[in-house]
N, C-alpha and C positions, 0 to 999 in steps of 0.2 A: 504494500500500500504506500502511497506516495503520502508524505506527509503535508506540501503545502503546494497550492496548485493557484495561479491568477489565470484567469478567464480574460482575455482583452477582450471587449465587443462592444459597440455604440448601440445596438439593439439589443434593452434589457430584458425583452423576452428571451431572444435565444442566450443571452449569457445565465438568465434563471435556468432554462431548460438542460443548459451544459453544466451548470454547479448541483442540480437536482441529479441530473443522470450519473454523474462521475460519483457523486457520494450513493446512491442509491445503489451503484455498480461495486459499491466498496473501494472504489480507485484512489479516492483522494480522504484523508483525515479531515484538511481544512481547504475550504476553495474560499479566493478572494475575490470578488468583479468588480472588473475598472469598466467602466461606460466612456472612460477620458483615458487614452493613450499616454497622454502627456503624465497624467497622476500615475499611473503603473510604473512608467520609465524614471519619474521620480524617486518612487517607494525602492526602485531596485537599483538604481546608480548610487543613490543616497543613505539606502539603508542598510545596517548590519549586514555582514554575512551568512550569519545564523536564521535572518527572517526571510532570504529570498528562499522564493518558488523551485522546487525541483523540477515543475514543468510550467511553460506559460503554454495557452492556446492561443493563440493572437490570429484574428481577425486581419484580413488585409485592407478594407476600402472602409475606411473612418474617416472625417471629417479634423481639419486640422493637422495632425499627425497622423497617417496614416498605418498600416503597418510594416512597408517596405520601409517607411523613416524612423521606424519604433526598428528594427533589425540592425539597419545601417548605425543608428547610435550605439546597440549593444554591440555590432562587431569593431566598431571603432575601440570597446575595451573589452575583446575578445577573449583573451586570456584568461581575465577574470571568471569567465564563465564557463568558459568550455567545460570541466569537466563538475561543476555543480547545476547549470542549468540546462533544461533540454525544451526546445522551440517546439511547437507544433502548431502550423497554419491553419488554423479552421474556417474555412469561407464559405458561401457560397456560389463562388467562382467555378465557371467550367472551363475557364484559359488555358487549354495546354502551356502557354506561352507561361503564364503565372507560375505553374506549376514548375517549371523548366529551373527559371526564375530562384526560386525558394529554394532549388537542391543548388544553388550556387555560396547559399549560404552556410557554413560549417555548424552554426548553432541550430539551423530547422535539422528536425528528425524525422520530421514526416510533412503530408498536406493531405489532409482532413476535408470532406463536406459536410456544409451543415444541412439538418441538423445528426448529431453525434448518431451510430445507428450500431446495430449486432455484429456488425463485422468490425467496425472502427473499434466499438470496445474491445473484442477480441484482440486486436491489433494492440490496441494499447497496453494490455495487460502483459502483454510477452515485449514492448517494446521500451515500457518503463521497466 
């Protein structure tokens, strides 16, 4: 079980339905949702290393910051993260191109569609 898990998503429906499912699933202890990119990337540039997330799901097409500019800042302190936090896109994008996209970055692990479903979980369970 994954102890701390951030949900990125500007629709708080499907971030309810992603922190409902992943604890219902047993996946996560604690799941946190950010509706605001910007606040997520705060909490985890800024905060302790003991309170970041072992996994984020982050959303790509947010308002403001999106989620290719919530990536590029965390790979800008890459190091950092590599081997305590693991990325995973959750969209609902059917972009080949997106998806290409994301496996460029060493922190994504995966690209998820929403919403979360029987196979994703399975996936995740063996991939956290």
């Amino acid at each position: 079980m994954i102890d701390r898990v951030y949900v990125v998503d500007d629709d708080d429906i499907s971030a309810f339905v992603t922190s409902m499912l992943l604890e219902s699933e047993c996946l996560a202890r604690e799941v946190e949702c950010f509706l605001c990119a910007e606040e997520a990337l705060h909490k985890l540039l800024h905060g302790p290393e003991e309170n970041w997330p072992q996994v984020i799901f982050l959303d790509l097409n947010m308002p403001v910051l999106n989620g290719w500019n919530f990536l590029d800042a965390m790979t800008a302190q890459q190091q950092r993260f590599l081997q305590r936090v693991k990325v995973f896109i959750l969209t609902s994008s059917v972009d080949p191109q997106e998806k290409e996209m994301a496996g460029q970055y060493m922190l994504v692990k995966g690209f998820l569609r929403k919403p979360l479903d029987e196979v994703a979980i399975t996936y995740l369970k063996h991939a956290v």
